[in-house]
FILUM-756225 format. One line per 10 residues: their letters; for each residue x, y, z of C-alpha. Coordinates in pm, whole numbers, plus 50000, padded with zeros to 5 digits. Layout:
BEGIN
A	X:Y:Z ~ ...
//
This chain:
BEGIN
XXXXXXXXXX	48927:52819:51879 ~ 49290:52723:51803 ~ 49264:52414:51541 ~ 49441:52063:51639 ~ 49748:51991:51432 ~ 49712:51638:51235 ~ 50081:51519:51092 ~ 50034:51227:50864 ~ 50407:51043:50830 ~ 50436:50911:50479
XXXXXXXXXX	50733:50712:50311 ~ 50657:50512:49998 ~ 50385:50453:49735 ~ 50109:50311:49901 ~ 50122:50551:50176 ~ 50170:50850:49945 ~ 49751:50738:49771 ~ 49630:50657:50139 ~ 49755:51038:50212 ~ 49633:51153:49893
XXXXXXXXXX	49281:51065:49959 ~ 49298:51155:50364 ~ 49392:51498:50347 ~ 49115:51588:50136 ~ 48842:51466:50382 ~ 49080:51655:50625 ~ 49130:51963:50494 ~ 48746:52063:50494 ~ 48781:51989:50864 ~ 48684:52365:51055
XXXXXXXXXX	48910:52257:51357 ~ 49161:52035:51207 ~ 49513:52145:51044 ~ 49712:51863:50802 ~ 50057:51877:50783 ~ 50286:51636:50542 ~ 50624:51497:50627 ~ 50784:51279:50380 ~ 51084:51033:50535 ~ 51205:50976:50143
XXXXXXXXXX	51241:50612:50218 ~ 51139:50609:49877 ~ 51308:50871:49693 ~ 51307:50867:49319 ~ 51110:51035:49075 ~ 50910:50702:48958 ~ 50825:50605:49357 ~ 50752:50918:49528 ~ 50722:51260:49336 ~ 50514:51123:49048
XXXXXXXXXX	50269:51015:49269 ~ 50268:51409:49480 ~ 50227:51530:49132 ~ 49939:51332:48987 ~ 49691:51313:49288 ~ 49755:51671:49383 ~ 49893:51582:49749 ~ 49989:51891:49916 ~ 50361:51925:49916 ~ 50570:51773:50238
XXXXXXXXXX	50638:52061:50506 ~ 50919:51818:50546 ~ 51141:51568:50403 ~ 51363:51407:50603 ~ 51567:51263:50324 ~ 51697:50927:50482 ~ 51680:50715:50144 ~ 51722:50324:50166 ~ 51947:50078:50368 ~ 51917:49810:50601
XXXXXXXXXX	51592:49837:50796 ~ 51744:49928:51113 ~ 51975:50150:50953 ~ 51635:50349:50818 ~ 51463:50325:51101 ~ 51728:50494:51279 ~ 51733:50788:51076 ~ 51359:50831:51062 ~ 51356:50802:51415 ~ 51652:51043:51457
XXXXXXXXXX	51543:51319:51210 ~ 51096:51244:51295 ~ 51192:51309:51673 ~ 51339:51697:51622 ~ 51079:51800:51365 ~ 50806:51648:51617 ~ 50982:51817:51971 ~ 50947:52168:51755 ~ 50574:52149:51639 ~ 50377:51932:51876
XXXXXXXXXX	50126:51801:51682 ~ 49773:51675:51903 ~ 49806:51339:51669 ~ 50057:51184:51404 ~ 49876:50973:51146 ~ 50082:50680:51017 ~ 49955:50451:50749 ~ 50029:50105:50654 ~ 50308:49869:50713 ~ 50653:50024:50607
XXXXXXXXXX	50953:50097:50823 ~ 50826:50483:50771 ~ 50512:50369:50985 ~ 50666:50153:51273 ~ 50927:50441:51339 ~ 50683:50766:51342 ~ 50460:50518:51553 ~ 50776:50483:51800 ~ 50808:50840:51790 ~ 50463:50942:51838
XXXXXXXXXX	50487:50736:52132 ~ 50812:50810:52298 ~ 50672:51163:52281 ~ 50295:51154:52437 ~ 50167:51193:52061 ~ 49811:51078:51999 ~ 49847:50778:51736 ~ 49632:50701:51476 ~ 49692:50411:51249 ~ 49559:50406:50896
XXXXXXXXXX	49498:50073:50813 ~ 49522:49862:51163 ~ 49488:49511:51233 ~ 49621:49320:50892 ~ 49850:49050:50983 ~ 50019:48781:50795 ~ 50132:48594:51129 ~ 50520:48506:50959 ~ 50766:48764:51198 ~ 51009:48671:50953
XXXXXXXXXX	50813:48892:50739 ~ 50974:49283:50806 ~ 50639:49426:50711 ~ 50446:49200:50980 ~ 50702:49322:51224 ~ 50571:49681:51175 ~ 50241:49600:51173 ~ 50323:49436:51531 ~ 50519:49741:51673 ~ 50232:50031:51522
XXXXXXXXXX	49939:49804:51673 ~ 50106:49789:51976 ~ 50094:50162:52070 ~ 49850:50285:51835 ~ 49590:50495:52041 ~ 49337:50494:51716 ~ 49317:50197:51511 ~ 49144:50279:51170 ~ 49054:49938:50978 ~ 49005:49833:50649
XXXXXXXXXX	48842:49493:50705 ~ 48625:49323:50944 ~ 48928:49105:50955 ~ 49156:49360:51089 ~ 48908:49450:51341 ~ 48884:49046:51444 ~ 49239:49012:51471 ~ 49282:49292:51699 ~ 49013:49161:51923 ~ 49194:48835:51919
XXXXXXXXXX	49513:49044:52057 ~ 49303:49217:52311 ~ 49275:49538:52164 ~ 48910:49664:52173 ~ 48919:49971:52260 ~ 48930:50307:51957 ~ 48914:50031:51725 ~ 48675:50118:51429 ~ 48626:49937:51083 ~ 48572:50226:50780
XXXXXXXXXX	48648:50061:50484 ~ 48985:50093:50316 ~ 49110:50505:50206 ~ 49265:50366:49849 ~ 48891:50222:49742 ~ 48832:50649:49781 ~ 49067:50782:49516 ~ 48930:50484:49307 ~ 48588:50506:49357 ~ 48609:50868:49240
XXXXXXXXXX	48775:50835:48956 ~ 48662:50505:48763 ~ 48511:50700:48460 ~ 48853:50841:48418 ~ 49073:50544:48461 ~ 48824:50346:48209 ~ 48888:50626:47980 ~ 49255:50616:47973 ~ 49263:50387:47614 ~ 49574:50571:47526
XXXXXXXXXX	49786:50399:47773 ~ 49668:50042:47618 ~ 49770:50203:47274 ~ 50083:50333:47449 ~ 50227:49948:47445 ~ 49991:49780:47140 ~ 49729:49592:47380 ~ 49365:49557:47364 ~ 49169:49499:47669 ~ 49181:49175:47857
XXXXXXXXXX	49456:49052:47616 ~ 49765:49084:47854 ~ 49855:49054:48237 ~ 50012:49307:48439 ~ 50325:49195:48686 ~ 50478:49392:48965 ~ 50740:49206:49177 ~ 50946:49420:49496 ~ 50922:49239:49815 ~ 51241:49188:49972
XXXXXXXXXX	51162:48800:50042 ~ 51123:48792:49631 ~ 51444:49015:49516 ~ 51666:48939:49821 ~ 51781:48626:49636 ~ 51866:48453:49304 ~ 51607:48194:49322 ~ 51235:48277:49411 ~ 51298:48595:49181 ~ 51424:48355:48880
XXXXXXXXXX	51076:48121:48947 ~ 50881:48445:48878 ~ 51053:48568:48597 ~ 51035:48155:48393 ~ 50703:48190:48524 ~ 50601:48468:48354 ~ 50795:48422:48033 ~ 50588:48088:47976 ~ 50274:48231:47994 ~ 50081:48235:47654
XXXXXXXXXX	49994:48621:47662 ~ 50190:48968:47723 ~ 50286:49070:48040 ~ 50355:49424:48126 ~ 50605:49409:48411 ~ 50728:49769:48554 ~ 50999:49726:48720 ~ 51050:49847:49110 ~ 51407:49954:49140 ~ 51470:49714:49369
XXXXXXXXXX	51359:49446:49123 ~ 51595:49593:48866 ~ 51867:49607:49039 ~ 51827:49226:49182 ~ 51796:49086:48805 ~ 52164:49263:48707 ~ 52276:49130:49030 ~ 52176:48794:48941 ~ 52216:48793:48601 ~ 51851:48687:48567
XXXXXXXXXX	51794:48878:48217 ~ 51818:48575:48008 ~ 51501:48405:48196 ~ 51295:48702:48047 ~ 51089:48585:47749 ~ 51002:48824:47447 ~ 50631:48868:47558 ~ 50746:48959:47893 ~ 50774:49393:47862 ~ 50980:49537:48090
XXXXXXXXXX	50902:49907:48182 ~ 51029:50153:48415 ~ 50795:50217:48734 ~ 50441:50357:48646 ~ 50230:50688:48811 ~ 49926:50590:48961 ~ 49681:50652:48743 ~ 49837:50465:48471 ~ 49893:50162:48645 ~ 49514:50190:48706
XXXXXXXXXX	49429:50186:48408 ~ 49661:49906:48343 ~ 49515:49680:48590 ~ 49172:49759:48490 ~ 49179:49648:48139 ~ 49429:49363:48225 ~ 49293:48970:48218 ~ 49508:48918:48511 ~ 49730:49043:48774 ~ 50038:48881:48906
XXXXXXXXXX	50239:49028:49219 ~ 50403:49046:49576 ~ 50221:49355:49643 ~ 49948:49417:49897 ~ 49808:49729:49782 ~ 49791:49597:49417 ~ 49637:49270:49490 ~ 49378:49513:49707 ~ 49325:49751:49358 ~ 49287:49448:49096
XXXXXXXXXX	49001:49332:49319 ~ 48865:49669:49349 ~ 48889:49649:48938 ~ 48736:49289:48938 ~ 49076:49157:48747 ~ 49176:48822:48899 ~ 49510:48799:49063 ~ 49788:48519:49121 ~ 49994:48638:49437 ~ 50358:48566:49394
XXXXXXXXXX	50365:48542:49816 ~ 50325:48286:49989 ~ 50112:48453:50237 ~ 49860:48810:50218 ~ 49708:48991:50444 ~ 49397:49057:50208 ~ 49244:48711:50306 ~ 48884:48839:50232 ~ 48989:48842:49838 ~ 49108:48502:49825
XXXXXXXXXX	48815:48379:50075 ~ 48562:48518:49734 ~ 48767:48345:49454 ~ 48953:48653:49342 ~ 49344:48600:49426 ~ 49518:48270:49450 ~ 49811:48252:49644 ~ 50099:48082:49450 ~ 50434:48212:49622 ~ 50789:48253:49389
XXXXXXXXXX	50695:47916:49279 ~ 50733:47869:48893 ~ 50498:47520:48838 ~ 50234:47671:49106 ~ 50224:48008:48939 ~ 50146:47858:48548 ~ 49905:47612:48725 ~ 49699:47897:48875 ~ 49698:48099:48542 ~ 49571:47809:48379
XXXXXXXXXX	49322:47661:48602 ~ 49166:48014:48695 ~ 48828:48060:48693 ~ 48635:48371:48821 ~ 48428:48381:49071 ~ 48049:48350:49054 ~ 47791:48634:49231 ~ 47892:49013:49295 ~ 48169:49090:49475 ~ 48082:49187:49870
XXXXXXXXXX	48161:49512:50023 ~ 48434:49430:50238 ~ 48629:49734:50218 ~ 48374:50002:50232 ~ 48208:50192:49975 ~ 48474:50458:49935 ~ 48362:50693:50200 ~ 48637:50568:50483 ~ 48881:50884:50424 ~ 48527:51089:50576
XXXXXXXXXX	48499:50826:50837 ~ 48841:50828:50940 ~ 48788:51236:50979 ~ 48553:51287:51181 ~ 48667:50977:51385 ~ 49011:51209:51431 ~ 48762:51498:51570 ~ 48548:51348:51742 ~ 48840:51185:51953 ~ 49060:51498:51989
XXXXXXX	48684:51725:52117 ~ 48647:51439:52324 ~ 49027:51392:52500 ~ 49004:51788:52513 ~ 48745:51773:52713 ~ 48863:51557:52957 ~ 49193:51779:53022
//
């Protein structure tokens, strides 16, 4: 029996874990084949190959190279370059995953060409279009032909849109890699000695939303913000990030305590977040790991799509807001009970799987 070719579209960080722990749970498939293509929307050593390198993801059968620019601009290209690699190997169903420009335009193309569509992480919305990540989320939902959910949340809000149908709720693919591997990420005391911190001593920062670095101001609230705080904060820095703060001049806002490092590999940043007393950032998929850590976090958005974390007590949302984000540090306090399961108990890459087969015996057999 000829095997049905899966192409999972990948882009930028969080895609490049989600993919990571996927194509495992694929690969011991007997009648699926996993293919790779990389868009390079991000393209650096820090943001994409470090992260192919140190969770073993099987190297991209292609890369289409288009780098960054304005999101139409990107979009373009992906679209441009996705549709000729897709028109040659006909794949039975293109995975994409997440929220990135990467994932609206191989959902487009999936479409335009009678692809099956899965979508790795369906349903999350932030309701704010002005958002360019709720925009994709919009556009993948919208012709997604298997919607694969993290939350019960994501499966609600699809309902609410009148989506019902293919739409299944199997716990979130990064709590996978991460459920795995806690022994080995608690382990990892060299990194602490790598900057002079002891456990639960410092916070960890991350900043790279465009709606944070497109401009002077909200960016200069989080960096006073963090340079008043009372402990270190590690704070790698996206490129984005770095490049806004020489733009802005913004360097003389950052406080001694406030460490500035280049852009971390997974499993250090881990290990970061899991012996940090806090997390502060913009970023979904971190706010999603310091919870799956039980490390508070302060979200420097003013919005997230991870409600169910701030519903328990474990994120605050404070926005680029220099007074709100010192008043939530301070006036923290963790939450009592366990945690509840509301992103699976790391078997959703498995889930998601056999979901894909299931499906593709099933449309086959209605040919």
């Amino acid at each position: 029996m000829e095997k049905k070719k899966i192409m999972s579209v990948v882009g930028a960080r969080p895609q490049f874990i989600k993919a990571a722990a996927l194509s495992g749970a694929l690969s011991k498939s007997a009648v699926l084949t996993h293919t790779l293509v990389h868009t390079g929307q991000h393209y650096d050593y820090e943001t994409s190959q470090i992260f192919f390198d140190e969770l073993n993801i099987q190297a991209p059968t292609y890369n289409l190279e288009v780098g960054s620019g304005r999101h139409c601009y990107q979009m373009g290209h992906i679209l441009l370059k996705l549709d000729t690699i897709v028109e040659i190997k006909r794949p039975d169903m293109i995975l994409v995953y997440g929220d990135t420009n990467t994932t609206a335009a191989a959902a487009i193309v999936a479409a335009k060409n009678n692809i099956y569509m899965g979508h790795v992480e369906a349903g999350l919305r932030e309701f704010n279009k002005r958002i360019p990540e709720e925009v994709n989320k919009l556009l993948t939902d919208a012709v997604a032909d298997l919607y694969f959910c993290p939350t019960p949340t994501g499966v609600k809000n699809l309902r609410s849109a009148g989506i019902k149908k293919n739409v299944f709720l199997t716990g979130d693919v990064g709590l996978d890699l991460l459920a795995a591997n806690m022994d080995r990420i608690a382990a990892q005391t060299d990194v602490l000695d790598k900057y002079g911190l002891t456990p639960k001593s410092y916070i960890f920062a991350t900043c790279h939303r465009a709606a944070n670095t497109g401009d002077a101001k909200p960016l200069s609230e989080i960096l006073s913000a963090l340079s008043e705080l009372d402990m270190p904060v590690i704070f790698p820095l996206h490129p984005r990030t770095k490049a806004a703060i020489a733009a802005y001049g913004l360097q003389p806002l950052i406080g001694p305590q406030v460490r500035l490092t280049p852009s971390l590999g997974f499993w250090e940043t881990q290990t970061l977040v899991h012996s940090a007393k806090m997390v502060m950032t913009d970023s979904g998929g971190l706010i999603k790991e310091a919870y799956f850590h039980r490390v508070p976090c302060i979200i420097l958005d003013r919005q997230t799509e991870w409600v169910e974390i701030v519903r328990q007590g474990w994120a605050k949302i404070a926005g680029p807001d220099r007074e709100k984000i010192i008043r939530a540090f301070k006036a923290f306090k963790m939450p009592a009970g366990p945690q509840r399961p509301v992103f699976g108990e790391g078997s959703a890459s498995e889930k998601i799987a056999d979901l894909i087969e299931a499906f593709l015996e099933n449309t086959a057999a209605h040919v």
